[in-house]
C-alpha positions as CSV (number, residue, x, y, z in Angstrom):
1,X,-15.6,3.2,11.5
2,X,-15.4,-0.8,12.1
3,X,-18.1,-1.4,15.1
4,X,-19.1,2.2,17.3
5,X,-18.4,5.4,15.2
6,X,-15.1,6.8,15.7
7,X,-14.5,10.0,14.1
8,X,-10.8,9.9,15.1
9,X,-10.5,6.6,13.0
10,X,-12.4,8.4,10.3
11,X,-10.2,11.4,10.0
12,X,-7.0,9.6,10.4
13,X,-8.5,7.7,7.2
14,X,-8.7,10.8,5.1
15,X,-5.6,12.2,6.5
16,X,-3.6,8.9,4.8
17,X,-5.5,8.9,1.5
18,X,-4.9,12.7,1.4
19,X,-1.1,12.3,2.0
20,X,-0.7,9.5,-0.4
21,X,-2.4,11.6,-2.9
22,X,-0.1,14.1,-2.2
23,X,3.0,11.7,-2.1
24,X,1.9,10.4,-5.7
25,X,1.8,14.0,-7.3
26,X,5.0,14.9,-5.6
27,X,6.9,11.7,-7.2
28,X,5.2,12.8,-10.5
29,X,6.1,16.8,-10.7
30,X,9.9,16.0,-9.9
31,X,10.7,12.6,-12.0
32,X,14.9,13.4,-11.2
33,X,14.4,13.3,-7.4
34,X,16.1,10.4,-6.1
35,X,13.8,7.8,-4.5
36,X,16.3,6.4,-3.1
37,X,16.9,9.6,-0.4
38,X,13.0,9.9,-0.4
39,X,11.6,6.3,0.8
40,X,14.8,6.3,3.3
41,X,14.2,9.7,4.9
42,X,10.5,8.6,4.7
43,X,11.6,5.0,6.3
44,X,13.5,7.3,8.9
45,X,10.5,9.1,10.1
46,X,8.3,6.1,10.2
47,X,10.7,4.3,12.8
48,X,10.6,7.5,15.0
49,X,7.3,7.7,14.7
50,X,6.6,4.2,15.8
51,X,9.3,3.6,17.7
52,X,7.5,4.6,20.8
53,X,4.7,2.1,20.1
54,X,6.8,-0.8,19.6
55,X,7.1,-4.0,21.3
56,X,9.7,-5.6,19.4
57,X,10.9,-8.3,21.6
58,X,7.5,-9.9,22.2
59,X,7.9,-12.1,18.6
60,X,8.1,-15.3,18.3
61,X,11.0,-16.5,15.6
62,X,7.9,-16.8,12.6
63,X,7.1,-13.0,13.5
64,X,10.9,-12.4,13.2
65,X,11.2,-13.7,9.8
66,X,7.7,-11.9,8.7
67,X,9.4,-8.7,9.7
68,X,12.8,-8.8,8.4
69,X,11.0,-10.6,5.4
70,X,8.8,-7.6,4.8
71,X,11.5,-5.0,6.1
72,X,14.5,-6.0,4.0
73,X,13.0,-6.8,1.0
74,X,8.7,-6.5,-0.1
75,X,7.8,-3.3,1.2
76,X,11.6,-1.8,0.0
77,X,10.9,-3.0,-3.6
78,X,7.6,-2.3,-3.6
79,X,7.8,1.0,-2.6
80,X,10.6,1.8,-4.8
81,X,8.7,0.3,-7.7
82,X,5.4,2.3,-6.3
83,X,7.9,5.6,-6.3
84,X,9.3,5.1,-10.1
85,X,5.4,4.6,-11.4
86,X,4.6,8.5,-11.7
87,X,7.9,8.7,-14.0
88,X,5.6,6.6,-16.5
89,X,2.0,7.4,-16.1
90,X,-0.3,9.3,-14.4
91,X,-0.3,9.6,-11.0
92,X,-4.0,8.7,-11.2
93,X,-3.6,5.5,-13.0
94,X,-0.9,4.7,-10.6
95,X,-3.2,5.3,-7.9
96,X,-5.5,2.8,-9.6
97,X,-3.2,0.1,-8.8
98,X,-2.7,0.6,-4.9
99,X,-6.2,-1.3,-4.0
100,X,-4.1,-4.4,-5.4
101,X,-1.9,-4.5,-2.9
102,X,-4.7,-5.5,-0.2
103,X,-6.0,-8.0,-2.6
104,X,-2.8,-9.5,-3.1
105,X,-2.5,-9.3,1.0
106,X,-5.8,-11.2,1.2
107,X,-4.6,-14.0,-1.5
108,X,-1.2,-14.6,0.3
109,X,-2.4,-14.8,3.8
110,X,-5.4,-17.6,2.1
111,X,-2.1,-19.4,0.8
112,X,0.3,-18.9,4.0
113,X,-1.6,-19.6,6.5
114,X,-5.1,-21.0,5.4
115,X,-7.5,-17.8,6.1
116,X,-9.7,-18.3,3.4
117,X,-11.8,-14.8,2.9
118,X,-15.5,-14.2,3.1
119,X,-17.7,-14.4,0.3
120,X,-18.1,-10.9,0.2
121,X,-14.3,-10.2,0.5
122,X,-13.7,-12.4,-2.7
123,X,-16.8,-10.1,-4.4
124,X,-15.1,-7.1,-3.3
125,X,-11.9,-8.4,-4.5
126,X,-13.2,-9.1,-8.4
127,X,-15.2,-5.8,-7.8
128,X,-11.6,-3.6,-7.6
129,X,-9.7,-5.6,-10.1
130,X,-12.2,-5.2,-12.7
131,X,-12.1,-1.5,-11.5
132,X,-8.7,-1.5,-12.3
133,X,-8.6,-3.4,-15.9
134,X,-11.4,-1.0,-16.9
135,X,-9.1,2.0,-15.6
136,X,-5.9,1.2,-17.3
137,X,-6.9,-1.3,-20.1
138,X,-10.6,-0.4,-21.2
139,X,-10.5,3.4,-21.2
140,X,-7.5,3.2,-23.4
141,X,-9.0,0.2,-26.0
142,X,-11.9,3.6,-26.3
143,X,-9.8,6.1,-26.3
């Protein structure tokens, strides 16, 4: 809850880590299911979903190329990479790795567009990454 309490904003929260959870364990039980039919069905009922909250024609061209550069070709390869994971490891060591993604969000939008992060961003940032390398590479240097 950023600013007043909000236990809407709270729920919806721990209704999204739930379902990723979920989403992880699912990709990791059935290795032969094609992620190929699962991110696109899932990409199918994202855009009905959020079709009725859209605005799509208030963009300028730079939003444009954000969108169709995020659309066509990150998010798509990320989360086909992201599906593929659980084939390899642990859904719970893959799981390890999805704070990255927000501190690789913060680090381009410092190079893109100049919004250098709070002190205590950049903390929090080191904080999760060394959570990380201790999750994947320290616990298995003592195992």
């Amino acid at each position: 809850s950023m600013g007043e309490p909000n236990l809407d904003g709270d729920l919806l929260a721990v209704l999204a880590v739930a379902a990723f959870a979920i989403n992880l364990n699912i990709w990791r039980q059935h290795p032969q299911m094609s992620r190929l039919v699962g991110l696109s069905l899932s990409a199918l009922l994202v855009i009905a979903v959020s079709a009725w909250f859209a605005s799509p024609f208030d963009l300028d061209a730079r939003g444009y190329l954000g969108c169709l550069g995020m659309g066509l070709v990150f998010n798509p390869l990320g989360r086909l990479l992201h599906t593929n994971a659980p084939r390899y490891a642990p859904a719970a060591e893959v799981a390890l790795f999805t704070p990255v993604e927000t501190i690789a969000a913060t680090r381009w939008a410092w190079l893109a567009f100049s919004e250098a992060p709070a002190l205590a961003t950049m903390i929090g940032g080191v904080i999760v990454i060394a959570g990380v390398l201790y999750g994947t590479i320290g616990r298995r240097s003592t195992r």
